[in-house]
Every structure is written in C-alpha cells, then in structure tokens.
mmCIF file as gemmi writes it, N, C-alpha and C atoms, coordinates in Angstrom:
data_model
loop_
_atom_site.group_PDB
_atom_site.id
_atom_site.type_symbol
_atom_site.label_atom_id
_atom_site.label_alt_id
_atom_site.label_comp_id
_atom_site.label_asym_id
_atom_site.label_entity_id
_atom_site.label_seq_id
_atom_site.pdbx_PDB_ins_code
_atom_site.Cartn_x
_atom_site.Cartn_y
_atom_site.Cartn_z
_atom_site.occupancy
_atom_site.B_iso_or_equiv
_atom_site.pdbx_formal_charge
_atom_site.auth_seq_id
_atom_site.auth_asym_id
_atom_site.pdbx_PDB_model_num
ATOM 1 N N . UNK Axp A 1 ? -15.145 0.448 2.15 1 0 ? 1 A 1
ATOM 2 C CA . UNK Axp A 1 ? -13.808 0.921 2.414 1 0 ? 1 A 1
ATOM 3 C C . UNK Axp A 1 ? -13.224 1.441 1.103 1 0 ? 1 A 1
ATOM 4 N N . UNK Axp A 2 ? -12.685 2.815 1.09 1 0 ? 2 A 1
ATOM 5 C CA . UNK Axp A 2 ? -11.975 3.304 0.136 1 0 ? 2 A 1
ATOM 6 C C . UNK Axp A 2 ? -10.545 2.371 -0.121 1 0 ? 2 A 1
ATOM 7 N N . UNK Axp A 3 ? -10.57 2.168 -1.823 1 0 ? 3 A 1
ATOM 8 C CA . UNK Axp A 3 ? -9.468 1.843 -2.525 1 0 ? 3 A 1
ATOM 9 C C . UNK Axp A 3 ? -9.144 2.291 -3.775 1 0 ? 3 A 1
ATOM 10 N N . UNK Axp A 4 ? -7.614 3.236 -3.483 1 0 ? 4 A 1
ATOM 11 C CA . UNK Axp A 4 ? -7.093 3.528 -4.645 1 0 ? 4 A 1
ATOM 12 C C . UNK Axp A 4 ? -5.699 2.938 -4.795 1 0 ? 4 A 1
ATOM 13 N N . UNK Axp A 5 ? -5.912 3.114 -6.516 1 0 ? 5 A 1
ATOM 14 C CA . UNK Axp A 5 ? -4.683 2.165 -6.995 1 0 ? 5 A 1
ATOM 15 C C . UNK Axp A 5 ? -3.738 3.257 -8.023 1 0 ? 5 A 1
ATOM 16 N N . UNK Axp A 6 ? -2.289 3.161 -8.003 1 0 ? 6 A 1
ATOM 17 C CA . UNK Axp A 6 ? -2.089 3.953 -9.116 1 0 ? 6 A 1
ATOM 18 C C . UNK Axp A 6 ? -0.003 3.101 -9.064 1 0 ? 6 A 1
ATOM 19 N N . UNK Axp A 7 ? 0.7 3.9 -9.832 1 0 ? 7 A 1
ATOM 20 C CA . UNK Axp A 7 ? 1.551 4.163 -10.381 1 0 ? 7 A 1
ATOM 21 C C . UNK Axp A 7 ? 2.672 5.085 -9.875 1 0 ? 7 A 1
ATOM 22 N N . UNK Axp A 8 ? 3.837 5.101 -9.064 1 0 ? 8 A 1
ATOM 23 C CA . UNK Axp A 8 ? 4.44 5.546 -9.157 1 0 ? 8 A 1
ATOM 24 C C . UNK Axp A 8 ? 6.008 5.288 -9.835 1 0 ? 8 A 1
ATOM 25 N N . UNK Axp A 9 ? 6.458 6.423 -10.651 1 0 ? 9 A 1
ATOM 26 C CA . UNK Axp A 9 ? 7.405 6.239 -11.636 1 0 ? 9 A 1
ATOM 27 C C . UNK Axp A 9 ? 8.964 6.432 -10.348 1 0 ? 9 A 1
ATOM 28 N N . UNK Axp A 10 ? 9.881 5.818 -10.939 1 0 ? 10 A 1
ATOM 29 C CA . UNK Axp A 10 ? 11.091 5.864 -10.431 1 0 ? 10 A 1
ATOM 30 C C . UNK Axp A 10 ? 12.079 5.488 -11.389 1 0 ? 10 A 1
ATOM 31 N N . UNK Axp A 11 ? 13.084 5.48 -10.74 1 0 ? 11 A 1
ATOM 32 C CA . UNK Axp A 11 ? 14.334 4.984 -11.286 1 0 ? 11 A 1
ATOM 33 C C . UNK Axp A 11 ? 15.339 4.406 -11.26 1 0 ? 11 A 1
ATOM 34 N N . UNK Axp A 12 ? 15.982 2.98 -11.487 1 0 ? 12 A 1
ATOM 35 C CA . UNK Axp A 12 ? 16.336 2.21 -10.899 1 0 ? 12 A 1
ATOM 36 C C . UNK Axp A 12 ? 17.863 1.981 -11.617 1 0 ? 12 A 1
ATOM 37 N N . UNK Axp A 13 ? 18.876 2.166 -11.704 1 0 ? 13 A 1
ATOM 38 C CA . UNK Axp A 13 ? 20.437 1.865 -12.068 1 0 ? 13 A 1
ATOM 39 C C . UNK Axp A 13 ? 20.068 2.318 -13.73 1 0 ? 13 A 1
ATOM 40 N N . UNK Axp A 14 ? 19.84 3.871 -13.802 1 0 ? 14 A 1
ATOM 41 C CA . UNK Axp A 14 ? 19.529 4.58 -15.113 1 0 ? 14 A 1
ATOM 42 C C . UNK Axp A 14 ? 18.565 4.454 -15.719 1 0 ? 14 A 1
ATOM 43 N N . UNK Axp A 15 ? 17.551 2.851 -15.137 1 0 ? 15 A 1
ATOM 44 C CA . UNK Axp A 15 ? 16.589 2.93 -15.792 1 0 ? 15 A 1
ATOM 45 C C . UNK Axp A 15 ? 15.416 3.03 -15.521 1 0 ? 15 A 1
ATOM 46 N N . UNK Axp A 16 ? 14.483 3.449 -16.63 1 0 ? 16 A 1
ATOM 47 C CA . UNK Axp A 16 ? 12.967 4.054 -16.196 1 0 ? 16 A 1
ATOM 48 C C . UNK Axp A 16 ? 12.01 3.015 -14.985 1 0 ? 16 A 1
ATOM 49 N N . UNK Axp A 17 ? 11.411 3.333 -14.311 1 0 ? 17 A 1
ATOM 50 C CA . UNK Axp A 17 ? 10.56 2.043 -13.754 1 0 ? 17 A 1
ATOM 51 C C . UNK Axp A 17 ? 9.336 2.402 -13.067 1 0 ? 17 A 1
ATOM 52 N N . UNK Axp A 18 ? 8.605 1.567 -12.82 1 0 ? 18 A 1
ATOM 53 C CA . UNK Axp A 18 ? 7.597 2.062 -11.65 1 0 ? 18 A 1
ATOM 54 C C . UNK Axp A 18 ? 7.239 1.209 -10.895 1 0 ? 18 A 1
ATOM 55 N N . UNK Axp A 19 ? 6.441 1.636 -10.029 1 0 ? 19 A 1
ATOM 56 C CA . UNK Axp A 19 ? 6.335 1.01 -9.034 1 0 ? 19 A 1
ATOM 57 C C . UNK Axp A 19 ? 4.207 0.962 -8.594 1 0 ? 19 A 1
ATOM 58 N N . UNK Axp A 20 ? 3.553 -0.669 -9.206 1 0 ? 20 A 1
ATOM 59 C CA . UNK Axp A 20 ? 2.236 -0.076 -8.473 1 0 ? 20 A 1
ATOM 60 C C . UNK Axp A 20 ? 1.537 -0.264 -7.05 1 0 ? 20 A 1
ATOM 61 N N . UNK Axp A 21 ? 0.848 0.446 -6.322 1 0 ? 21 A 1
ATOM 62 C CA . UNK Axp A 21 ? 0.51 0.83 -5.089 1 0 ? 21 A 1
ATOM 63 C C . UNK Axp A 21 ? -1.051 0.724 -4.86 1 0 ? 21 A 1
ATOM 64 N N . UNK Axp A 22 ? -1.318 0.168 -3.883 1 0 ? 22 A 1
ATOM 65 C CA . UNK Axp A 22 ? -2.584 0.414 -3.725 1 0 ? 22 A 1
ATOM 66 C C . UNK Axp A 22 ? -2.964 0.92 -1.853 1 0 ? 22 A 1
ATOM 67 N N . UNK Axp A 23 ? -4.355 1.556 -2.279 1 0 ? 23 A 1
ATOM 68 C CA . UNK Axp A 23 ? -3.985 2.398 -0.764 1 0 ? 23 A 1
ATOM 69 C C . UNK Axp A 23 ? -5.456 2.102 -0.08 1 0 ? 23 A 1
ATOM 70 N N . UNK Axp A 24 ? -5.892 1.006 1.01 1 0 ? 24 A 1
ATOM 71 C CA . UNK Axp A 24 ? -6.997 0.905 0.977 1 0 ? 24 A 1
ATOM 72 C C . UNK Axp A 24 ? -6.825 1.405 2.53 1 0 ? 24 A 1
ATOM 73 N N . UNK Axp A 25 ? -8.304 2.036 2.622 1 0 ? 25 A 1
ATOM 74 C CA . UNK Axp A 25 ? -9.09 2.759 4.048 1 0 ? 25 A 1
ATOM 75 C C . UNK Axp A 25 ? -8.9 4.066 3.561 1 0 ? 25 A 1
ATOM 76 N N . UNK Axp A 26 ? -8.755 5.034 4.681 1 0 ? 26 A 1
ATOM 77 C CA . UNK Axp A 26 ? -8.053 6.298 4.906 1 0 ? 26 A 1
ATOM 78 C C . UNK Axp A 26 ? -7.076 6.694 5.303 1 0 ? 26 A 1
ATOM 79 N N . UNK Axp A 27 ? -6.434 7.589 4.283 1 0 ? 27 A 1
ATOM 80 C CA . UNK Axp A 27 ? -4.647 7.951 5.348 1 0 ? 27 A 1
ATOM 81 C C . UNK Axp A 27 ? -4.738 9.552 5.907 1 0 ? 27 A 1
ATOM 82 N N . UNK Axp A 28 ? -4.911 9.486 7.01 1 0 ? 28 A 1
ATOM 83 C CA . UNK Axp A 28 ? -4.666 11.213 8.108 1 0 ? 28 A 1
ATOM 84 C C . UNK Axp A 28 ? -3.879 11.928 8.479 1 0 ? 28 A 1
ATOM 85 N N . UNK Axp A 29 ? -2.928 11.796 7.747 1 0 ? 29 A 1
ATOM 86 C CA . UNK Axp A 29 ? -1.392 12.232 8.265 1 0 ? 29 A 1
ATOM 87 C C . UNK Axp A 29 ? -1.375 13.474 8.986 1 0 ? 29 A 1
ATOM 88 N N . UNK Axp A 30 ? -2.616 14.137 8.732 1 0 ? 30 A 1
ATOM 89 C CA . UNK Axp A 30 ? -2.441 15.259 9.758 1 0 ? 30 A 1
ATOM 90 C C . UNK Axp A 30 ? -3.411 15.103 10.887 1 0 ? 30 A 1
ATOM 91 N N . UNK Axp A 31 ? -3.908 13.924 11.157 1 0 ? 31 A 1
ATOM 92 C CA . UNK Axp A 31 ? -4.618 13.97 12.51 1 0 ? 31 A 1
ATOM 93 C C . UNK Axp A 31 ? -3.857 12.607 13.616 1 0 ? 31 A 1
ATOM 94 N N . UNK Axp A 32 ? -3.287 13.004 14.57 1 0 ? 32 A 1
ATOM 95 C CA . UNK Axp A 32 ? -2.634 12.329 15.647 1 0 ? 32 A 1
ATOM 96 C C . UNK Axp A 32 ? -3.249 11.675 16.104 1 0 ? 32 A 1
ATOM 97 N N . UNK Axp A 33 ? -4.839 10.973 16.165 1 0 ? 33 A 1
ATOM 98 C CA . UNK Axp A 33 ? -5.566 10.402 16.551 1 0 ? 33 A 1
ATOM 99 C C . UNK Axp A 33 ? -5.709 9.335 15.792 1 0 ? 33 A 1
ATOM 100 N N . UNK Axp A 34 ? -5.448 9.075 14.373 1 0 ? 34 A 1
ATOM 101 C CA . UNK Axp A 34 ? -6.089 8.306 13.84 1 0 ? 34 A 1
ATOM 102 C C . UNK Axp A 34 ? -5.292 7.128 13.911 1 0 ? 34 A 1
ATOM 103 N N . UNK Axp A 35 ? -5.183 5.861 12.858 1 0 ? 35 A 1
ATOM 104 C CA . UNK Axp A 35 ? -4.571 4.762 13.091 1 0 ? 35 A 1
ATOM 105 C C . UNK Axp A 35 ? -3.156 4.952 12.704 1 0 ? 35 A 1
ATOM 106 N N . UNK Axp A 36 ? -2.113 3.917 13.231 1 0 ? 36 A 1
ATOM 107 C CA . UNK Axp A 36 ? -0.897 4.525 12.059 1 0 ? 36 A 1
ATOM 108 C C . UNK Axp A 36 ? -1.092 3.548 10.403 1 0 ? 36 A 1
ATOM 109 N N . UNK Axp A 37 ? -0.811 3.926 9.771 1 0 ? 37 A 1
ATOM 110 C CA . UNK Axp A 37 ? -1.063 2.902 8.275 1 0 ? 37 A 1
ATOM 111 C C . UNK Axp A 37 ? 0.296 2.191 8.221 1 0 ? 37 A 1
ATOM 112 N N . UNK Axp A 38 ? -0.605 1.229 7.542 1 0 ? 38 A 1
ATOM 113 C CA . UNK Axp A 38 ? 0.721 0.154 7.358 1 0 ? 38 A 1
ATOM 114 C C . UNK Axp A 38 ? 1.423 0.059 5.844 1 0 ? 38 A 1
ATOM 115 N N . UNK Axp A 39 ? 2.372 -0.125 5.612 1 0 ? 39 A 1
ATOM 116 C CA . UNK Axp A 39 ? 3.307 -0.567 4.51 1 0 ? 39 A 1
ATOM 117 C C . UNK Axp A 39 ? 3.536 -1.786 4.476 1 0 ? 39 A 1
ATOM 118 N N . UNK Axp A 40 ? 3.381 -2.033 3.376 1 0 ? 40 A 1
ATOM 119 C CA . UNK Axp A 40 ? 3.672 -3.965 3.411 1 0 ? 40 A 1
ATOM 120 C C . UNK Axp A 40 ? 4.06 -4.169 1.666 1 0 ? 40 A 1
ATOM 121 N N . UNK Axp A 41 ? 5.588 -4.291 1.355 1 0 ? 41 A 1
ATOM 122 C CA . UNK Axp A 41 ? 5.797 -4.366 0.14 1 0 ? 41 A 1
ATOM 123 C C . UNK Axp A 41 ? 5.94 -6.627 -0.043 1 0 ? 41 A 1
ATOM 124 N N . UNK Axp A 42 ? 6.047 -6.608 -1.489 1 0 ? 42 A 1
ATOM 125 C CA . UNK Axp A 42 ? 6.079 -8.035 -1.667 1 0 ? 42 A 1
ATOM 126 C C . UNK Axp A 42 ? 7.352 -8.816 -2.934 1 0 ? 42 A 1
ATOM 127 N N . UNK Axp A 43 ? 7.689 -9.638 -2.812 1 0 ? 43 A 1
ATOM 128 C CA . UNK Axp A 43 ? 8.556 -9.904 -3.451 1 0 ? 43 A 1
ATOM 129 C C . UNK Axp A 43 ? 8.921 -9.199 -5.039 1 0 ? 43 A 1
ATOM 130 N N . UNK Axp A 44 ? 7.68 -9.537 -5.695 1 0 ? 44 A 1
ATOM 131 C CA . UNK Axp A 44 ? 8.346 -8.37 -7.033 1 0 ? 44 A 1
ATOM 132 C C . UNK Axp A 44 ? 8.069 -9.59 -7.984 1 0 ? 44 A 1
ATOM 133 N N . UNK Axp A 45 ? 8.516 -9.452 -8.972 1 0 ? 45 A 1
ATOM 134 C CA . UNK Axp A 45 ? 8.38 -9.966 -10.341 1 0 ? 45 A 1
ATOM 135 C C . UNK Axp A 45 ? 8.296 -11.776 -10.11 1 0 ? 45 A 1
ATOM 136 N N . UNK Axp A 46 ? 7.415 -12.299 -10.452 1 0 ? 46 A 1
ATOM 137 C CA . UNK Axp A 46 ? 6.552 -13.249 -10.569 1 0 ? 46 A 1
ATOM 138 C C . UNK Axp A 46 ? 5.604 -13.975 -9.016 1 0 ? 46 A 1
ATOM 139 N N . UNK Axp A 47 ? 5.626 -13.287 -8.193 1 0 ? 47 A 1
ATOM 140 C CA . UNK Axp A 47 ? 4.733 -13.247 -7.52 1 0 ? 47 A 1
ATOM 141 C C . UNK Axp A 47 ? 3.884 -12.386 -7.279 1 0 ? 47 A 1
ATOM 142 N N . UNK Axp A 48 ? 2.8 -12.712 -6.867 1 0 ? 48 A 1
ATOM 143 C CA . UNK Axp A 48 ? 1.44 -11.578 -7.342 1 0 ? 48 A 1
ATOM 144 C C . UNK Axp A 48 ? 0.803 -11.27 -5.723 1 0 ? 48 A 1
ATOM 145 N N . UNK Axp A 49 ? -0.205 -10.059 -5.781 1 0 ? 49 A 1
ATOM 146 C CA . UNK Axp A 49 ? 0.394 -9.804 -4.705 1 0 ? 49 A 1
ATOM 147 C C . UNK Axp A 49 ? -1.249 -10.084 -3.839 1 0 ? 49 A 1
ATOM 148 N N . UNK Axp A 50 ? -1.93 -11.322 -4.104 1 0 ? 50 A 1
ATOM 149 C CA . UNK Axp A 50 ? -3.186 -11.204 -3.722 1 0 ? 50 A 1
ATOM 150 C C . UNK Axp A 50 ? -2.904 -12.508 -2.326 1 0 ? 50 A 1
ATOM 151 N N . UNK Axp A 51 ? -1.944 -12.651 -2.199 1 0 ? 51 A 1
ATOM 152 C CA . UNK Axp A 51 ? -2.372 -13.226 -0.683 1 0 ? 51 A 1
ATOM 153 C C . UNK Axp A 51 ? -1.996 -11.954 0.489 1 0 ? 51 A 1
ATOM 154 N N . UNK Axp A 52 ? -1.414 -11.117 -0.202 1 0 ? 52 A 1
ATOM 155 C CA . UNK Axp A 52 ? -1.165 -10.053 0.91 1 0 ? 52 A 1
ATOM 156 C C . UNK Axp A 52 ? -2.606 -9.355 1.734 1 0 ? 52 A 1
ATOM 157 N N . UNK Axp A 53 ? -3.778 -9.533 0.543 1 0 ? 53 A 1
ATOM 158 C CA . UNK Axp A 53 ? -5.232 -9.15 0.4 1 0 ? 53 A 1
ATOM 159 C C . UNK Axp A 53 ? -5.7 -9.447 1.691 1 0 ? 53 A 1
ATOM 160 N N . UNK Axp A 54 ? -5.372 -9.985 2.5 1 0 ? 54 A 1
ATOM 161 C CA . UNK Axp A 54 ? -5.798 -10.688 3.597 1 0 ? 54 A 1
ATOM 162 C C . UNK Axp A 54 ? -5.819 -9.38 5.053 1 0 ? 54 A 1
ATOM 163 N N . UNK Axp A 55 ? -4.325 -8.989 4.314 1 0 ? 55 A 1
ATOM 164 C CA . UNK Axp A 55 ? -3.986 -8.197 5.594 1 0 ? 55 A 1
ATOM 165 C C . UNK Axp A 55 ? -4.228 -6.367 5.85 1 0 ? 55 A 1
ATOM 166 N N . UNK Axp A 56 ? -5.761 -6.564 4.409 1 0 ? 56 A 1
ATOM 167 C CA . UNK Axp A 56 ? -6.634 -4.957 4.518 1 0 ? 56 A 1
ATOM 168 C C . UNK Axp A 56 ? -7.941 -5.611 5.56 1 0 ? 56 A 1
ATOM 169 N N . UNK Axp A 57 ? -7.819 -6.233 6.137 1 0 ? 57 A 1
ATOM 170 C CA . UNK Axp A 57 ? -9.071 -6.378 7.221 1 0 ? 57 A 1
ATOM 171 C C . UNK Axp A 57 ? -8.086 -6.059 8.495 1 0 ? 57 A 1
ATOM 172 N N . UNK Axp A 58 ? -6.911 -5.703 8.762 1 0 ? 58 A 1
ATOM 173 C CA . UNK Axp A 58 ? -5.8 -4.836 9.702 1 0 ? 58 A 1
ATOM 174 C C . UNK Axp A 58 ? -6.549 -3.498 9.464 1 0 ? 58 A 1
ATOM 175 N N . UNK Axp A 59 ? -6.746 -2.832 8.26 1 0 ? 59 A 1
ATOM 176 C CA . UNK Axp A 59 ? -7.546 -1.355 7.99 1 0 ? 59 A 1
ATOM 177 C C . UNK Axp A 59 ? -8.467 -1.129 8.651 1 0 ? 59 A 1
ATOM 178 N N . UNK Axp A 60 ? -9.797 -1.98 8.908 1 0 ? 60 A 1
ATOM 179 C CA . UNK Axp A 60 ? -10.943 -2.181 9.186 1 0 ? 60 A 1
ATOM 180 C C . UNK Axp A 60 ? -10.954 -1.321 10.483 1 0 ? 60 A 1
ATOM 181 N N . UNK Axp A 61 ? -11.446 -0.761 11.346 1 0 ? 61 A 1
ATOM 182 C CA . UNK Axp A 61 ? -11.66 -0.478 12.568 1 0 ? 61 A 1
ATOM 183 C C . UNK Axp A 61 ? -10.414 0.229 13.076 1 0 ? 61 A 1
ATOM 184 N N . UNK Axp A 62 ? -8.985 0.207 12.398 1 0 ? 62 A 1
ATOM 185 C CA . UNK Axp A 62 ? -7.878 0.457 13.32 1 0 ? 62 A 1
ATOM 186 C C . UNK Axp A 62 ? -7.329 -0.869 14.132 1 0 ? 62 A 1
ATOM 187 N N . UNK Axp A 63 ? -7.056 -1.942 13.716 1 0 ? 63 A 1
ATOM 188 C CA . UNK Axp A 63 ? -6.991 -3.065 14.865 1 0 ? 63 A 1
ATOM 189 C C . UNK Axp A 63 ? -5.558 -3.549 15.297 1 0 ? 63 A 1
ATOM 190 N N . UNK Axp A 64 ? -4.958 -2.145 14.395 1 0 ? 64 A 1
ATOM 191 C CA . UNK Axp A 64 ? -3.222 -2.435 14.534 1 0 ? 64 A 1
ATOM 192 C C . UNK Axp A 64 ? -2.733 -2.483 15.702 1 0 ? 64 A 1
C-alpha cells in the first residue's frame, strides 16, 4: 500500500506553522467509483499520532 508523508505550511494568528500529513492507499478524486477517503485529524501537540495507525486497514479493500 502506497504511503506518502509531507508538510503543509499555514498560518495560524500571524504566525508561521505547519501542518504534517500522511496519505496512505490511493486518492481518485476524479473517478466516482472509487472509495471515498477518509480524514481523521488528532489532538496536536503532545500526543502522537500512532494509535490512529490502526485505522489504515479502513484503506485496505475500500471497507468504508
């Protein structure tokens, strides 16, 4: 299963920030057939985000 990870920059009450993302399976946005993808953000600064890890076997097959 494809996984990419990266960085997106923003900006938050003047100040610089980012935000990191990771994107596992495939996303089709232009094919109406495929699965819909999920979003799943997590609390933020001192929790980490590896029990969420659980919920890329949802990717697997489409089983949403």
């Amino acid at each position: 299963m494809d996984v990419r990870e990266g960085r997106g920059p923003s900006e938050f009450g003047g100040d610089a920030a980012e935000t990191w993302f990771r994107v596992t399976g495939e996303l089709a946005p232009d094919d109406a057939s495929a699965p819909p993808s999920l979003t799943v953000l997590h609390g933020g600064p001192g929790a980490a985000h590896e029990y969420l890890l659980s919920l890329t076997d949802l990717g697997r097959g489409g089983c949403l």
